[in-house]
C-alpha positions as CSV (number, residue, x, y, z in Angstrom):
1,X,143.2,88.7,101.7
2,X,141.0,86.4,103.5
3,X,138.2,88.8,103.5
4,X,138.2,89.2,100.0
5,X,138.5,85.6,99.4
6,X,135.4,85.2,101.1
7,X,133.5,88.6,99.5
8,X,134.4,86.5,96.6
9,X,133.2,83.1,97.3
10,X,129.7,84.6,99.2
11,X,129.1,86.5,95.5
12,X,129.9,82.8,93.2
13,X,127.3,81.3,95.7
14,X,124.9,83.8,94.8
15,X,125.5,83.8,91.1
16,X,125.3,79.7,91.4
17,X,122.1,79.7,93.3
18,X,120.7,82.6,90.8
19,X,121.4,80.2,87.8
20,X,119.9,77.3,89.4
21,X,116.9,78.8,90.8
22,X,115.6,80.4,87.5
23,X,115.8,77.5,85.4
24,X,114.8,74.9,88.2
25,X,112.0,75.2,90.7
26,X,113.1,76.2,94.5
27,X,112.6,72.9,96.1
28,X,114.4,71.3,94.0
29,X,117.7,72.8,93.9
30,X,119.7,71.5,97.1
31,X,122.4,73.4,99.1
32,X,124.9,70.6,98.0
33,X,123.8,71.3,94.3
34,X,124.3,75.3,95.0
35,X,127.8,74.7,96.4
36,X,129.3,72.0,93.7
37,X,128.1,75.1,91.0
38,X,129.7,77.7,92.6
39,X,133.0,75.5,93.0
40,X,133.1,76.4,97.3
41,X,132.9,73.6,99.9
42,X,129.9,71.7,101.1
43,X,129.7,73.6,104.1
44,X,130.1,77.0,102.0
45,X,126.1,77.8,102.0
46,X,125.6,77.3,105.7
47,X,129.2,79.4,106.3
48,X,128.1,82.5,104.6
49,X,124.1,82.2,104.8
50,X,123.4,80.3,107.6
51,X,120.6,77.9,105.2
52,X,119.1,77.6,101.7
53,X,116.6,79.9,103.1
54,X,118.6,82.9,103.6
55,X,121.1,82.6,100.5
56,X,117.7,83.0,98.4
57,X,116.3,86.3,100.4
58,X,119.6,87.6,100.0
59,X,119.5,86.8,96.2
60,X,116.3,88.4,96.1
61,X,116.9,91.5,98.0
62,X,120.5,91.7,95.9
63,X,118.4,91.4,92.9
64,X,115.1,92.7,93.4
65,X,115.5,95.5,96.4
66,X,117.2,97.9,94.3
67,X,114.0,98.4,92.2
68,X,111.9,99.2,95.2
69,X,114.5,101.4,97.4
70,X,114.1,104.6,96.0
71,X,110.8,104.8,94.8
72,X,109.4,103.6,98.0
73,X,111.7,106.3,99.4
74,X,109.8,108.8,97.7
75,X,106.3,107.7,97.5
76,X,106.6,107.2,101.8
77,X,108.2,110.7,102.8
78,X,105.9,114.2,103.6
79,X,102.4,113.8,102.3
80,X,102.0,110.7,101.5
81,X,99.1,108.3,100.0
82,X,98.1,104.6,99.9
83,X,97.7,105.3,96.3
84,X,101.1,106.5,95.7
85,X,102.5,103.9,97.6
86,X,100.7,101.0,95.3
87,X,101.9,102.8,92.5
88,X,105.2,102.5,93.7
89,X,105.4,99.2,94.6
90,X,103.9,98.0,91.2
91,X,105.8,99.6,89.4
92,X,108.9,97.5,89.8
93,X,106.8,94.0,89.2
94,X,105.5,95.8,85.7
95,X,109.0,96.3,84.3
96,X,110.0,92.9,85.7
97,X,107.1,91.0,83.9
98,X,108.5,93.0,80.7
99,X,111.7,91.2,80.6
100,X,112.1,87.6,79.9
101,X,114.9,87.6,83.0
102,X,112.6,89.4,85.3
103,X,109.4,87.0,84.9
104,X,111.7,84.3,86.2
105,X,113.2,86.4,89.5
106,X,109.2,86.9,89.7
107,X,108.7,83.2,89.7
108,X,111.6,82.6,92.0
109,X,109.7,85.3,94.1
110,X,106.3,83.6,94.4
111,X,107.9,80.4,95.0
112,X,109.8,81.4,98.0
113,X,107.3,83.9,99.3
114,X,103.9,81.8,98.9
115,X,105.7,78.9,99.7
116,X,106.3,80.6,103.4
117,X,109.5,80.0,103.1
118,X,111.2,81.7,106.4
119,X,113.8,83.9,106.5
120,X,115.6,87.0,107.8
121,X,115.0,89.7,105.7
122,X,117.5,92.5,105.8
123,X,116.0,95.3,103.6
124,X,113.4,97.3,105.1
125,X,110.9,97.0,102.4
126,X,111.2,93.4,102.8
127,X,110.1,93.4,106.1
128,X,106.2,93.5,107.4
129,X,107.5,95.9,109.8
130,X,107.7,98.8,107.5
131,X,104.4,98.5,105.9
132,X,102.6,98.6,109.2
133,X,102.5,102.6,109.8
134,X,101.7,103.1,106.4
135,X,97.8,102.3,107.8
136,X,97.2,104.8,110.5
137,X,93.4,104.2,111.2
138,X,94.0,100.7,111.4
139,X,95.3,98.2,114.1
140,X,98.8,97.0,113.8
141,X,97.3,93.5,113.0
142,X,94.8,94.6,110.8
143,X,97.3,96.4,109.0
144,X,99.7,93.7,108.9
145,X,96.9,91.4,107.6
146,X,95.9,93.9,104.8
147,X,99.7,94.2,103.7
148,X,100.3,90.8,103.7
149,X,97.1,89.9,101.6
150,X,98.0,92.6,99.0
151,X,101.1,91.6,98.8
152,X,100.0,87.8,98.2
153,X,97.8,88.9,95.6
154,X,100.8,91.4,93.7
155,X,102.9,88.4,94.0
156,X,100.7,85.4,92.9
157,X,99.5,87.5,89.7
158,X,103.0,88.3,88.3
159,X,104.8,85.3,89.5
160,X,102.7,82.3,90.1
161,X,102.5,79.1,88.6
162,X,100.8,79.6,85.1
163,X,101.3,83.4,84.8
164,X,105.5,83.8,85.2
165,X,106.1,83.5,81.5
166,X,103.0,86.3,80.2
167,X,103.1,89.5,80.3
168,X,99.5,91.3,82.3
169,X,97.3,93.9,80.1
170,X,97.4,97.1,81.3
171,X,93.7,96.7,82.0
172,X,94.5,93.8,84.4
173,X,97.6,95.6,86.0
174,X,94.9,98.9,86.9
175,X,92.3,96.2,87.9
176,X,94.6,94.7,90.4
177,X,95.6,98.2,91.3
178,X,92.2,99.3,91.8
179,X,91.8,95.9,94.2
180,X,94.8,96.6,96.3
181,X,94.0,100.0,96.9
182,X,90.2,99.3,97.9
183,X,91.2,96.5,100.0
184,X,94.1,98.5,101.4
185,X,91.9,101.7,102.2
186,X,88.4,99.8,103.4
187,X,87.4,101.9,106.7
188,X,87.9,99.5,109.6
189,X,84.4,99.2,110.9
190,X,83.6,98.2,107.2
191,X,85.8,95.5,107.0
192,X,84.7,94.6,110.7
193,X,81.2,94.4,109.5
194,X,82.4,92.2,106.9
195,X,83.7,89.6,109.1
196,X,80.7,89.7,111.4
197,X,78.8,88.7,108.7
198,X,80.6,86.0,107.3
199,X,81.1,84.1,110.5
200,X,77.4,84.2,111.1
201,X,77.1,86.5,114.9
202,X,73.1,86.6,115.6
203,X,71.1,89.2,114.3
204,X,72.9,89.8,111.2
């Protein structure tokens, strides 16, 4: 009984927290406010979470994670590309953007994720970790860097301040496709030649 007394008071804190969050902007919806919503203790939040921080990436993996599971399943399995792989992660933030419920989970994304917010992601998609293979002629922190610039880039353009409530062309969504890719697939001594250059080394 216990247990499910607690399944049940973990899912009204999530449900609380999901009804403040995409009507109010992240930092301003406490952990008191989250608790008095979902009808659960002060303490409830820090009980089944741990902090603010992890109640929201365990909204947004609840919520959003789903989306990405299985196509990101597919699209990384036998012979893979890059290509495939933007597809699939796009994909998910397209038919998001087309529902009026989506664009604000996409805000609620952007604001936690830009915003650095830390936290302990469960899902492996939601983890840098997972991406970092996915580059084999690259070094694991040039990979990691890539990933996490592409992914600030997906992110800002479907879910930041000023663009949550539109909806992209489908020009600007293969634009932005085209830009992940080429920065994703840039040969390493390019992108080494790059940086050379823009910090000025002699001779260049």
């Amino acid at each position: 009984m216990t247990g499910k007394v607690s399944a049940g008071t973990r899912t009204r804190l999530l449900a609380a927290a999901e009804r403040l969050l995409l009507t109010e902007r992240y930092d301003e919806v406490s952990v008191r406010a989250i608790c008095a919503a979902a009808g659960a203790n002060p303490a409830a939040v820090h009980y089944h979470f741990g902090s603010k921080e992890e109640l929201v990436a365990a909204l947004l993996e609840d919520r959003l994670g789903p989306m990405w599971a299985d196509r990101l399943a597919v699209a990384t399995t036998g012979e893979r590309s890059i290509a495939t792989v933007v597809d699939a992660v796009l994909a998910p933030f397209v038919e998001l953007s087309d529902d009026p419920v989506g664009r604000l989970h996409l805000r609620l994304l952007a604001q936690f994720v830009l915003g650095r917010h830390a936290a302990l992601w469960q899902q492996p998609w939601f983890r840098m970790d997972s991406w970092v293979g996915l580059l084999p002629d690259l070094s694991e922190r040039e990979s990691r860097r890539r990933w996490s610039l592409a992914f600030d880039l997906i992110i800002m353009r479907f879910g930041g301040a000023g663009t949550a409530g539109r909806q992209m062309s489908a020009a600007t969504v293969l634009a932005l496709r085209e830009f992940v890719l080429a920065g994703l697939t840039a040969p390493a001594e390019q992108q080494s030649g790059r940086d050379e250059r823009s910090r000025g080394v002699p001779g260049r």
